[in-house]
N, C-alpha and C positions, 0 to 999 in steps of 0.2 A: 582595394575597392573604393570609388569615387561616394564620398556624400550623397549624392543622388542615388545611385544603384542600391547604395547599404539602408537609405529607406525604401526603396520601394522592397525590396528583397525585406525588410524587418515587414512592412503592412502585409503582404505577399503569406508569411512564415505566421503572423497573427491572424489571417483569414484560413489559414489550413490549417492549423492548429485547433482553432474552435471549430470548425468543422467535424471535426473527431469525436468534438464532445457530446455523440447521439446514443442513441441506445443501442447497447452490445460492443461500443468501440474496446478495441483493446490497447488497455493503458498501457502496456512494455510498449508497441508499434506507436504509440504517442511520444512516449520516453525516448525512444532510439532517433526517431523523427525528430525531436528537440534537440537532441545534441549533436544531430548533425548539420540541423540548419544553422544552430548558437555559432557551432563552429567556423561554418560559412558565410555567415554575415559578420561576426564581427574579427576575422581574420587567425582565428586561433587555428593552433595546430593540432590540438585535442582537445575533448570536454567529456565531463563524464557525471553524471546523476549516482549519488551515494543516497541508499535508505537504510531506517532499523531496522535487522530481524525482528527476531522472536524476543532476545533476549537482549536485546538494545543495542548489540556492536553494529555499525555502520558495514553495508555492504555494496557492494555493488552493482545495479541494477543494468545500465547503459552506457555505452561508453563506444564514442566516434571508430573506436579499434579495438579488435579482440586483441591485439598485440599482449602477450606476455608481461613485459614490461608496462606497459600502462594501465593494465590491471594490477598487477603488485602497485603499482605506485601507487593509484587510487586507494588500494587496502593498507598502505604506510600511511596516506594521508589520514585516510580513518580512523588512525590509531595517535597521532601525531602531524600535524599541518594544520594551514588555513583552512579546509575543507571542515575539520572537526570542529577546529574554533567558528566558525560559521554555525557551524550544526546546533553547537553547544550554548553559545550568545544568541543567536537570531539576529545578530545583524553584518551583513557584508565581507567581506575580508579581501584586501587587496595586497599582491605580492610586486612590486613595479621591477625586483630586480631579487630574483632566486637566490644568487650569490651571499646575497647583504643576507639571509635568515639562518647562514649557516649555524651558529653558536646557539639558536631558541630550537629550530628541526632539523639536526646535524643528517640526522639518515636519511631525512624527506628532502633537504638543500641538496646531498650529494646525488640518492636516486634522480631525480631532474632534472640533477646538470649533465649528470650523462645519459642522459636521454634528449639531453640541445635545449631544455627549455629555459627560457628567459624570464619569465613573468606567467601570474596567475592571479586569476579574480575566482574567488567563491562567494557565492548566493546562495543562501538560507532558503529552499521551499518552506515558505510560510505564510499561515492564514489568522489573521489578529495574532491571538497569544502564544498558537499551535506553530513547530516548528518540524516538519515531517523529514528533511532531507536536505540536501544539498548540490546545486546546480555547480558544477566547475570546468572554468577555460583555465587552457596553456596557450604560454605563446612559444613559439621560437626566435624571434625576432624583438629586440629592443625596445620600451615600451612598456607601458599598460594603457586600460581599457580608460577611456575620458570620461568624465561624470558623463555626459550625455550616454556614451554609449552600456554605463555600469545603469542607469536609469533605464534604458528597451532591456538591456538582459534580465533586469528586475522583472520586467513586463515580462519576458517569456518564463520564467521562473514560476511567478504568479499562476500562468497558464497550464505549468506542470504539477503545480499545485491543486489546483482546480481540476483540472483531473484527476486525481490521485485520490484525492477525496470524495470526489462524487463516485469514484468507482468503489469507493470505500464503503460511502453509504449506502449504494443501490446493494451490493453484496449484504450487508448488515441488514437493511429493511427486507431481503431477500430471503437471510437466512429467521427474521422474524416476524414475516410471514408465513412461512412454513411451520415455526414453532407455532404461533397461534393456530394454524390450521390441524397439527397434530394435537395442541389442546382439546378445540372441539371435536376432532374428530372421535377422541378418546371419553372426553364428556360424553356423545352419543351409544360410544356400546358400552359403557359403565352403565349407565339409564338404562339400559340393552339386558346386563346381564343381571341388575336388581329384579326389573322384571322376572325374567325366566325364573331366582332364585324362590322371591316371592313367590310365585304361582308353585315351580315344585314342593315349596316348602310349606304355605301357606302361613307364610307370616307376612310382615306389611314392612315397606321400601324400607323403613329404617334400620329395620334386623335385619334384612336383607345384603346392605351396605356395609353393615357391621360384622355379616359373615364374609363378604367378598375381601373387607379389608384384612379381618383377621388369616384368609387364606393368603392373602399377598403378604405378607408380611413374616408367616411363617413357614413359607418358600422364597421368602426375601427375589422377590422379584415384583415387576414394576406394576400398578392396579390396572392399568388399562391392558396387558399383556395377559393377567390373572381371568378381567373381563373376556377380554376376544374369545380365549378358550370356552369360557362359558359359553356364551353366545354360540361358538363352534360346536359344542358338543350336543347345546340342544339342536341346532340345525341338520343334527348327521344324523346316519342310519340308528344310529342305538341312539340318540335321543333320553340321554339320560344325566343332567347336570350337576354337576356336586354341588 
């Protein structure tokens, strides 16, 4: 690809990329998007995005080809490769010649050489100190990537990063909104079922609370669930509150 094409194709992959970044986009069709275009612009033969599970191993999420083989790869580099040391340092990791790393990732040099590949750059998804993942090209051909060209992959990186995160926090403020709405919600029939206890009881809100808790507690179940019932039972035909 000519100098010329490889930027406009890089501004091109930078304007549809942040496009994505609206509300409800979905981040795997962002990911899948990124490494096919990485791949296409800077002439690699595959690329593939590695994140943490649950319990920190690298997984992976994208990748240019479902192909068998370049999914195992990617999960040997996870475990072993520049993919990991990327992940691990946050910063960069360039392979100019697969060969040469045989004796440091004897199983990760031989899977990729028989699979034809020549050379590998991994990119750290990272935001300041935060290192979420790992952006990686293969080449098959001779070579690695030029500072300039490891500098825009950085840029798309950044970008998958950037997404990743915001889809992170909108989920997080999503599910903490919800928590606060179930706080209040539960504040309200708590207040709900003192009342009711108070009047049938005729004692005042604070004995009240102190009967509601003592029944929650000694069916070990949750006060606002304890409440509802209350509330339910005065509301129903028998009409009659414990």
């Amino acid at each position: 690809m000519s100098r010329t094409s490889r930027e406009k194709d890089l501004v091109d992959t930078f304007v549809e990329l942040a496009d994505t970044l609206v509300g409800g986009y979905d981040v795997v069709e962002l990911l899948y998007r990124l490494v096919s275009r990485s791949a296409q612009i800077f002439d690699a033969a595959d690329a593939g995005i590695l994140l943490p599970s649950a319990d920190g191993s690298l997984e992976v999420v994208a990748s240019t080809s479902e192909r068998s083989q370049l999914i195992s790869l990617l999960q040997l580099d996870a475990d072993q490769g520049p993919c990991v040391d990327a992940y691990r340092t946050g910063e960069p990791a360039t392979v100019a010649d697969i060969a040469a790393i045989h004796r440091r990732w004897p199983e990760f040099a031989a899977a990729a050489g028989v699979m034809g590949y020549r050379w590998m750059h991994a990119m750290p998804l990272k935001l300041r100190d935060e290192v979420i993942g790992s952006l990686n090209l293969f080449g098959d051909t001779p070579g690695a990537l030029s500072d300039e060209d490891a500098a825009a992959a950085r840029g798309l990186a950044d970008i998958a990063t950037i997404g990743i995160l915001h889809e992170r926090a909108f989920r997080e403020a999503d599910v903490a909104r919800r928590q606060l709405q179930h706080a209040l919600d539960s504040r309200v029939v708590i207040e709900q079922a003192k009342g009711v206890l108070a009047h049938t009881h005729k004692i005042d809100m604070d004995e009240a609370f102190h009967r509601l808790r003592s029944q929650a507690r000694s069916s070990r179940r949750p006060l606002s669930e304890v409440a509802r019932e209350i509330v339910d039972d005065a509301s129903g035909p028998a009409g009659a509150p414990r």
